[in-house]
Biotite code that builds the C-alpha atoms (Angstrom):
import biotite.structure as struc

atoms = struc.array([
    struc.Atom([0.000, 0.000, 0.000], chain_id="A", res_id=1, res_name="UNK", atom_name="CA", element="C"),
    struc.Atom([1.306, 2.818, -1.043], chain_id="A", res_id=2, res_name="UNK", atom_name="CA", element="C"),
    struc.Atom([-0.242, 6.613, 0.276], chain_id="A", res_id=3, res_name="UNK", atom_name="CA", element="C"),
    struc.Atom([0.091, 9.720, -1.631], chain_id="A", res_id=4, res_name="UNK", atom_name="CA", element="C"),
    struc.Atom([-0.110, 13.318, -0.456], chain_id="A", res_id=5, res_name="UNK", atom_name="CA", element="C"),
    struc.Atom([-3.200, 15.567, -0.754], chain_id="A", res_id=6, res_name="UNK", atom_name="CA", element="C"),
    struc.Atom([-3.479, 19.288, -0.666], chain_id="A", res_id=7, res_name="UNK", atom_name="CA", element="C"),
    struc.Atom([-3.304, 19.181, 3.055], chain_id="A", res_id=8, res_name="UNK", atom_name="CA", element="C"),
    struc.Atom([-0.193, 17.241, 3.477], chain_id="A", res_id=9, res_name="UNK", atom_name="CA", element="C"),
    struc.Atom([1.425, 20.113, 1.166], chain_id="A", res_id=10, res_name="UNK", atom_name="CA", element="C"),
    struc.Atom([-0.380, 22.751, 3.671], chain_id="A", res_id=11, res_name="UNK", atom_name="CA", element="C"),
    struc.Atom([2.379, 21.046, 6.102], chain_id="A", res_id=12, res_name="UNK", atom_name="CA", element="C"),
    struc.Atom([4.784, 21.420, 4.535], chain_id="A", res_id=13, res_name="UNK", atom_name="CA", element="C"),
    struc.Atom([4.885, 25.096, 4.897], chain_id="A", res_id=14, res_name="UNK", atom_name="CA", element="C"),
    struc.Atom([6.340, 24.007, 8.315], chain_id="A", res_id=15, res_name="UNK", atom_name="CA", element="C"),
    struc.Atom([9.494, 22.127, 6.740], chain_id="A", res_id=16, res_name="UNK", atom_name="CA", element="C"),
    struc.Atom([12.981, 23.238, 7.802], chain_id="A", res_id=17, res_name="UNK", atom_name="CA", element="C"),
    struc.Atom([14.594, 24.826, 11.146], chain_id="A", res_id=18, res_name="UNK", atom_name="CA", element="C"),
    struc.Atom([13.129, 27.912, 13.278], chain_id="A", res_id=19, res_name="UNK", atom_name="CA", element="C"),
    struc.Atom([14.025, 29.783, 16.330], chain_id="A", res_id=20, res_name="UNK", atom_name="CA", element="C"),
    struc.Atom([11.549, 29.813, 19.128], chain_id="A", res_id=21, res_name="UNK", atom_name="CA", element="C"),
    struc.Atom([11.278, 32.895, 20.889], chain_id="A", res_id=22, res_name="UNK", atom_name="CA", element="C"),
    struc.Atom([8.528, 32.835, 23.820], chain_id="A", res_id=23, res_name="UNK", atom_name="CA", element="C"),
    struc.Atom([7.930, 36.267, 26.835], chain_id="A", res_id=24, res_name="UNK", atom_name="CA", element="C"),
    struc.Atom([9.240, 33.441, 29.414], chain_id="A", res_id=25, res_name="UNK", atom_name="CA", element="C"),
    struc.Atom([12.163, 32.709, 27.817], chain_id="A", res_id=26, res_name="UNK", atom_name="CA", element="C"),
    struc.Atom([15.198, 32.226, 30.201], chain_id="A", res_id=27, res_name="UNK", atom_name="CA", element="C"),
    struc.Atom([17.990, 35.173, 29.022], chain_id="A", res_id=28, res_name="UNK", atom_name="CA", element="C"),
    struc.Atom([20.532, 32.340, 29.723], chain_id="A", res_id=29, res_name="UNK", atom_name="CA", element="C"),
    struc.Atom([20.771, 29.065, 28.111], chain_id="A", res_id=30, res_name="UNK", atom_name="CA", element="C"),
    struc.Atom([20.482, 27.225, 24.741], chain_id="A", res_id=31, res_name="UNK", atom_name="CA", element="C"),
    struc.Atom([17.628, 28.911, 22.499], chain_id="A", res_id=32, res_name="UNK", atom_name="CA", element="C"),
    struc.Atom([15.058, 27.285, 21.780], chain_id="A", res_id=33, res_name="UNK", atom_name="CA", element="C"),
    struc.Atom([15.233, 25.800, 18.124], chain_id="A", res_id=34, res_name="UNK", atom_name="CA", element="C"),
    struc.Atom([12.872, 23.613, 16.056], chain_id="A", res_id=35, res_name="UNK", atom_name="CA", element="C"),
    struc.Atom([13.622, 21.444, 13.228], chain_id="A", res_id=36, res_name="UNK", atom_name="CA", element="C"),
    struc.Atom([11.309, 20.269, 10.994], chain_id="A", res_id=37, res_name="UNK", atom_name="CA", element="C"),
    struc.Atom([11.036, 17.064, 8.659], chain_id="A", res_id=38, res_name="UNK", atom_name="CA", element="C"),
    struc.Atom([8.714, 15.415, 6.170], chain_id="A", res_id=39, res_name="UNK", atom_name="CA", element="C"),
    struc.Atom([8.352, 11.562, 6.116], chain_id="A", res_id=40, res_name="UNK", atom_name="CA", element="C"),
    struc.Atom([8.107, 10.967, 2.468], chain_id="A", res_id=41, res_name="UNK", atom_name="CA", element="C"),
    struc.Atom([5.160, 14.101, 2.464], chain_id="A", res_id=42, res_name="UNK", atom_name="CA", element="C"),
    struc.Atom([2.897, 12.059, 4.468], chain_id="A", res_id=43, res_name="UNK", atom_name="CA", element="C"),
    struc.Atom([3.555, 12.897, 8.072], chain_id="A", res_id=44, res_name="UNK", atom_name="CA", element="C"),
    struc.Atom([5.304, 16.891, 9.217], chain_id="A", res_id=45, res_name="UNK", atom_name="CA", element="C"),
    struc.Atom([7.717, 15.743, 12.204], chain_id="A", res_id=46, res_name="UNK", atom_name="CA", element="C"),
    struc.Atom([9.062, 18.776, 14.446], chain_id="A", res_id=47, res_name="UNK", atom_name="CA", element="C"),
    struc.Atom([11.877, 18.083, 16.947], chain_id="A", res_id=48, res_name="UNK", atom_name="CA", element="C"),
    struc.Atom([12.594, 20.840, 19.197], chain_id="A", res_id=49, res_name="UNK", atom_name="CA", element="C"),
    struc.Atom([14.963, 21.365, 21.878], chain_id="A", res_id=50, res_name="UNK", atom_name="CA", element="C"),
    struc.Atom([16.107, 24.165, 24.432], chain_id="A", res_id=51, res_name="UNK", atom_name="CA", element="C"),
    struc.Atom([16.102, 25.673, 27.416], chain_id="A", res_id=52, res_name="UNK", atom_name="CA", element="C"),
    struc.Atom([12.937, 25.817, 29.332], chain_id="A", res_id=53, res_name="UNK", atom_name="CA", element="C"),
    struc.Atom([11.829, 28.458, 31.333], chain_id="A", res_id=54, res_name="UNK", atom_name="CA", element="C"),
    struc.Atom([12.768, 26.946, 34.472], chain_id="A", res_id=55, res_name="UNK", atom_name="CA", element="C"),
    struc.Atom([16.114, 27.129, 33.259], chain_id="A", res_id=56, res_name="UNK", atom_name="CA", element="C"),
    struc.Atom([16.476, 23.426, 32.857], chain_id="A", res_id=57, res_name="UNK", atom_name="CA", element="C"),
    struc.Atom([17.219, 21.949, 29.327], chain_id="A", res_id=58, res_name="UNK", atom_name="CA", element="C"),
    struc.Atom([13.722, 20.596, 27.207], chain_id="A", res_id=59, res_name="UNK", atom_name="CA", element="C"),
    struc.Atom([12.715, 18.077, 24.097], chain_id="A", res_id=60, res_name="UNK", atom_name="CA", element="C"),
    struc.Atom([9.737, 18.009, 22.157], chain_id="A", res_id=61, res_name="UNK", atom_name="CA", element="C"),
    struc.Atom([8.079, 15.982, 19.195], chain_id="A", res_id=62, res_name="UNK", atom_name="CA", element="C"),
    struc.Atom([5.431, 16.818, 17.227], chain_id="A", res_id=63, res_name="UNK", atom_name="CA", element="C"),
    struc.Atom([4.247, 14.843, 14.914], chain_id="A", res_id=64, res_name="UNK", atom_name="CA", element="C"),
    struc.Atom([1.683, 15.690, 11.907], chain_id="A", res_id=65, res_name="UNK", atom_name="CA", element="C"),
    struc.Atom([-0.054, 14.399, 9.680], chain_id="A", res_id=66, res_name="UNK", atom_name="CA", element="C"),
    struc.Atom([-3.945, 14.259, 7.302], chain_id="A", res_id=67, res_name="UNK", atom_name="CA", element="C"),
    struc.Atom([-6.208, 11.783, 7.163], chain_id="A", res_id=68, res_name="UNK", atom_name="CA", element="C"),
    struc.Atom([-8.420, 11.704, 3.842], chain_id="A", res_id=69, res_name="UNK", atom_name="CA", element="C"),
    struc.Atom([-11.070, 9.516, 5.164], chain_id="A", res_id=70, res_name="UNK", atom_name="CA", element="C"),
    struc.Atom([-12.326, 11.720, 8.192], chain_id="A", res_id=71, res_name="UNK", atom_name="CA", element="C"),
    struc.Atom([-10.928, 14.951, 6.734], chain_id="A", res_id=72, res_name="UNK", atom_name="CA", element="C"),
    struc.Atom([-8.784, 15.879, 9.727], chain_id="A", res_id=73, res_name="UNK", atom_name="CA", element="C"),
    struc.Atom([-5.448, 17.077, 10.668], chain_id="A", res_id=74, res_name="UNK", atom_name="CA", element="C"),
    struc.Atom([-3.682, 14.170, 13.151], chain_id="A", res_id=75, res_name="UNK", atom_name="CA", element="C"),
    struc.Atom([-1.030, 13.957, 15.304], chain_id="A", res_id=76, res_name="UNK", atom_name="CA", element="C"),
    struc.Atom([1.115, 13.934, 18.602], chain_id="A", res_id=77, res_name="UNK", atom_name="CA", element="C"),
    struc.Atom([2.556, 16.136, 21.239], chain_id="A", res_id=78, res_name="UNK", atom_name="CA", element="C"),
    struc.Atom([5.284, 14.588, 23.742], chain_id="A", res_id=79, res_name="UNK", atom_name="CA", element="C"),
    struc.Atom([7.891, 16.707, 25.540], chain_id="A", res_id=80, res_name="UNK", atom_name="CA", element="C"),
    struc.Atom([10.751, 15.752, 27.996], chain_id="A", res_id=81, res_name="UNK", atom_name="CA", element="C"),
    struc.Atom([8.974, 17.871, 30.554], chain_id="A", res_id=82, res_name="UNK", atom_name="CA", element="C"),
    struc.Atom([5.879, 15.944, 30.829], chain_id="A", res_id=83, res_name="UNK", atom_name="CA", element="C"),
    struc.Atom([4.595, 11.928, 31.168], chain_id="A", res_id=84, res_name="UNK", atom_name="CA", element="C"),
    struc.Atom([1.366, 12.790, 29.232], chain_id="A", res_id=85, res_name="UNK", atom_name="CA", element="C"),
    struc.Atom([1.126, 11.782, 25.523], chain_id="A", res_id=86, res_name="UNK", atom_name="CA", element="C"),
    struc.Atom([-0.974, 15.095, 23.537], chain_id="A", res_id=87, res_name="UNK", atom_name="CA", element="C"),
    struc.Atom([-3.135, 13.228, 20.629], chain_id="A", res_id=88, res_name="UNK", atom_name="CA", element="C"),
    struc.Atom([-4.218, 16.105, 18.239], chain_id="A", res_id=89, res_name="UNK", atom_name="CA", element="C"),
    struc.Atom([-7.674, 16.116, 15.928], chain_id="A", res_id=90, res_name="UNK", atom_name="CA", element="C"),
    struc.Atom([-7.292, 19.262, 14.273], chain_id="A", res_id=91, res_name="UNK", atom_name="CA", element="C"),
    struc.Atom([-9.083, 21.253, 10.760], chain_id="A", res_id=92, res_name="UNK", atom_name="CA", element="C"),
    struc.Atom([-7.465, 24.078, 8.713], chain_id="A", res_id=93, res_name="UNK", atom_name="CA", element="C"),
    struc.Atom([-9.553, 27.476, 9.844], chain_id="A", res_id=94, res_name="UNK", atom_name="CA", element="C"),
    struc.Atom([-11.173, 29.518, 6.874], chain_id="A", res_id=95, res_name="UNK", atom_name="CA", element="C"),
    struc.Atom([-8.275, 32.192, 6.995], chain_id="A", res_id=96, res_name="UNK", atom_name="CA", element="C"),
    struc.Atom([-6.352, 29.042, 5.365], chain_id="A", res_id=97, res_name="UNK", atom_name="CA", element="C"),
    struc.Atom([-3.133, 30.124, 7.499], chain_id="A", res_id=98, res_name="UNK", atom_name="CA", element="C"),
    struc.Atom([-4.190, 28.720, 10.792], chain_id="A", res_id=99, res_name="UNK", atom_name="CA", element="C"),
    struc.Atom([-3.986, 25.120, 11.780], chain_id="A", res_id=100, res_name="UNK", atom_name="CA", element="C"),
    struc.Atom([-6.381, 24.833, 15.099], chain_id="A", res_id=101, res_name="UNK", atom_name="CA", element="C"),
    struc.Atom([-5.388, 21.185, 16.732], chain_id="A", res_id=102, res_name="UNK", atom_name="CA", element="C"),
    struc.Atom([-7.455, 19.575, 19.377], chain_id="A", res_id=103, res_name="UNK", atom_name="CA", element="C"),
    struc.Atom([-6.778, 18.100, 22.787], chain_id="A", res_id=104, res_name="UNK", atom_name="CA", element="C"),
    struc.Atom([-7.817, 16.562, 26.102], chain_id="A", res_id=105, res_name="UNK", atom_name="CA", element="C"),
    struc.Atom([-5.238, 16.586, 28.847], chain_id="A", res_id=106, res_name="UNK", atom_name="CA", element="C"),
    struc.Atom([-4.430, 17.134, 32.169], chain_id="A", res_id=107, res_name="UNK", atom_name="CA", element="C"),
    struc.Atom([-6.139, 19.827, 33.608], chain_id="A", res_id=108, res_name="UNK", atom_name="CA", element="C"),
    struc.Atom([-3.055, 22.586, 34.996], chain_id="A", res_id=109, res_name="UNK", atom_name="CA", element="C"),
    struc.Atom([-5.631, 23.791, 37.802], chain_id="A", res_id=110, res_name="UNK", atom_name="CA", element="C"),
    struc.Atom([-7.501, 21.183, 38.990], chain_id="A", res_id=111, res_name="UNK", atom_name="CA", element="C"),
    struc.Atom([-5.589, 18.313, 39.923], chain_id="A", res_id=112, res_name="UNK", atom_name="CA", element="C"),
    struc.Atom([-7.048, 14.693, 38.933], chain_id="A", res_id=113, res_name="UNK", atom_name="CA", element="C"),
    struc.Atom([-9.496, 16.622, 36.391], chain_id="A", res_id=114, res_name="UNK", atom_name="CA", element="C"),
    struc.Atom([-9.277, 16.785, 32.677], chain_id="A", res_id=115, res_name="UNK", atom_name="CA", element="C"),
    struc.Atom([-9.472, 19.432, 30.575], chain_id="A", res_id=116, res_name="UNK", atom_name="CA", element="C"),
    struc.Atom([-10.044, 20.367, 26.636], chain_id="A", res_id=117, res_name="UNK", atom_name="CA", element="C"),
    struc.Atom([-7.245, 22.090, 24.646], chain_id="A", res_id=118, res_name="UNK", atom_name="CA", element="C"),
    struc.Atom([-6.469, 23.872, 21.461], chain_id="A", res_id=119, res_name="UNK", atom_name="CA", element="C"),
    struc.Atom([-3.423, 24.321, 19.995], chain_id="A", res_id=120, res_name="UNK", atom_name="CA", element="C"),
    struc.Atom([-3.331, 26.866, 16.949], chain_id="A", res_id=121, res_name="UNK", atom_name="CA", element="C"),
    struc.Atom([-0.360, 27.130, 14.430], chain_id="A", res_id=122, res_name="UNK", atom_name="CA", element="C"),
    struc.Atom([-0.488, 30.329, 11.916], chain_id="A", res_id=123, res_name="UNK", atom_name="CA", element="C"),
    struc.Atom([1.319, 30.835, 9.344], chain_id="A", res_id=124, res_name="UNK", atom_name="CA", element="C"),
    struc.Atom([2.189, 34.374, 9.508], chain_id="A", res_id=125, res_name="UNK", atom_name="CA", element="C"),
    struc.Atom([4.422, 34.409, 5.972], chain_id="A", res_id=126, res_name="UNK", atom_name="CA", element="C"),
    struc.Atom([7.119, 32.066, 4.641], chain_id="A", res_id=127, res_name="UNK", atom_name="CA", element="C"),
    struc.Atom([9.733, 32.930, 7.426], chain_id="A", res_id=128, res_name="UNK", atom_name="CA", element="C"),
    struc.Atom([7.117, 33.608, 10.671], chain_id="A", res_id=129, res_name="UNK", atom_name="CA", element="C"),
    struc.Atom([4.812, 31.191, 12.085], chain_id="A", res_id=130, res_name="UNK", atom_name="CA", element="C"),
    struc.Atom([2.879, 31.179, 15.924], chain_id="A", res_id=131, res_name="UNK", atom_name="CA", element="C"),
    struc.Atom([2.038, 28.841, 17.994], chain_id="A", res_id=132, res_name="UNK", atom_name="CA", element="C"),
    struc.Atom([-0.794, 29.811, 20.530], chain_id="A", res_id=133, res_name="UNK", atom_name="CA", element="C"),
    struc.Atom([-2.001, 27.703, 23.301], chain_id="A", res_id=134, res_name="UNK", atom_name="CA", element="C"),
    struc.Atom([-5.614, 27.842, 25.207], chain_id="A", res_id=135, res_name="UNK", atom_name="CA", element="C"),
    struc.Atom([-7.539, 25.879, 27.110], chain_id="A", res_id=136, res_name="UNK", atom_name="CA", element="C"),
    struc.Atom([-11.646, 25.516, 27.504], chain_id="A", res_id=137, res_name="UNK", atom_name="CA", element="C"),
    struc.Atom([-13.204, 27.078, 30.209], chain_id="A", res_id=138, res_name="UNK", atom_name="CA", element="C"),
    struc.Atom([-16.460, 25.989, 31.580], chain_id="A", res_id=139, res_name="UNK", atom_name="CA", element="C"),
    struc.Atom([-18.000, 28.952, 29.825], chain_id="A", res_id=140, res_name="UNK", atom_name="CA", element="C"),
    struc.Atom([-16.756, 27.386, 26.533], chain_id="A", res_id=141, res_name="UNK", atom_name="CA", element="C"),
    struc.Atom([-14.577, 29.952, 26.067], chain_id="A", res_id=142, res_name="UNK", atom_name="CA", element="C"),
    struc.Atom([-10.955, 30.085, 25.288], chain_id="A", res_id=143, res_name="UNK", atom_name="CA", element="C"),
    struc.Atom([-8.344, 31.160, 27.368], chain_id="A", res_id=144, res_name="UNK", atom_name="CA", element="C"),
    struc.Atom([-4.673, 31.899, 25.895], chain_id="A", res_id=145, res_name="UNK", atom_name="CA", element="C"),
    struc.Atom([-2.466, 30.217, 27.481], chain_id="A", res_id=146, res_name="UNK", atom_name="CA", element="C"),
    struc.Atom([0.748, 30.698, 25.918], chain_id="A", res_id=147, res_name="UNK", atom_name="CA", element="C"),
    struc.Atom([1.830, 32.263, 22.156], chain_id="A", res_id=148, res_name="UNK", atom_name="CA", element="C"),
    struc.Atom([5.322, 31.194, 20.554], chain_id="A", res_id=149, res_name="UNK", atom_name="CA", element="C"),
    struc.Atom([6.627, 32.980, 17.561], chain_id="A", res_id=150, res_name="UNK", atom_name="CA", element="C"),
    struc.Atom([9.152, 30.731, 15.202], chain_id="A", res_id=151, res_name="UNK", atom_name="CA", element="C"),
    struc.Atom([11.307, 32.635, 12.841], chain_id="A", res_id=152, res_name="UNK", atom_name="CA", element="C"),
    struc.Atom([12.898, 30.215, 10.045], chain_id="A", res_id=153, res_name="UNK", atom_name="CA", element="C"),
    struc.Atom([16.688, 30.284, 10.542], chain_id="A", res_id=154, res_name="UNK", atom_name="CA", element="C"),
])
């Protein structure tokens, strides 16, 4: 069996190459955070990034991404050196066609023992800027911003 890319695997690979992560928190000493990004044969976007954290201690992270043609979604995974929880993303391309909006459930920062919903949102800003923004559902339904990331392509 062999899998070809669609239209949305190509959206992905807008993300292809190596960025500099530059976050408010950021620690002023320490190794910057950096991502690279790969393609698996245009199927599957995989983002390694490393750095320091804001703690001051050193960090990993893997993303993994990917489309699905028969339920129309974005896929993928979240894991990072800081954490024991494994983030599975359903996501859909928003109508602006430059934001990626990627769902998941997790645990809840707050409220110990509880879970909550989450949405992470990548947007392409131009060919060498991209965000990542981070919220989480309130009861309301709302979202709250937790975090936003800008990546400038090195």
């Amino acid at each position: 069996m062999k899998a070809e890319p669609e239209e949305a695997h190509r959206w992905l690979e807008q993300l292809l190459g190596d960025w500099q992560v530059h976050t408010p928190d950021a620690p002023a000493k320490g190794t910057p955070w950096t991502e690279h990004v790969r393609s698996l044969e245009g199927l599957w976007t995989v983002c390694e990034g490393r750095g320091t954290m804001p703690d001051g201690n050193f960090g990993q992270s893997l993303m993994t991404l990917g489309y699905t043609p028969q339920s129309g979604r974005f896929v993928g995974t979240w894991v990072g050196s800081m954490m024991n929880h494994m983030w599975i993303y359903d996501g859909e391309l928003e109508p602006d066609g430059r934001t990626l909006s990627l769902y998941c459930d997790g645990p809840d920062f707050d409220v110990p023992g509880k879970q909550a919903r989450y949405r992470d949102a990548i947007t392409l800003v131009d060919q060498s800027r991209r965000l990542l923004t981070a919220h989480v559902r309130r009861d309301d339904g709302t979202w709250k911003e937790l975090m936003t990331a800008q990546y400038t392509r090195i």
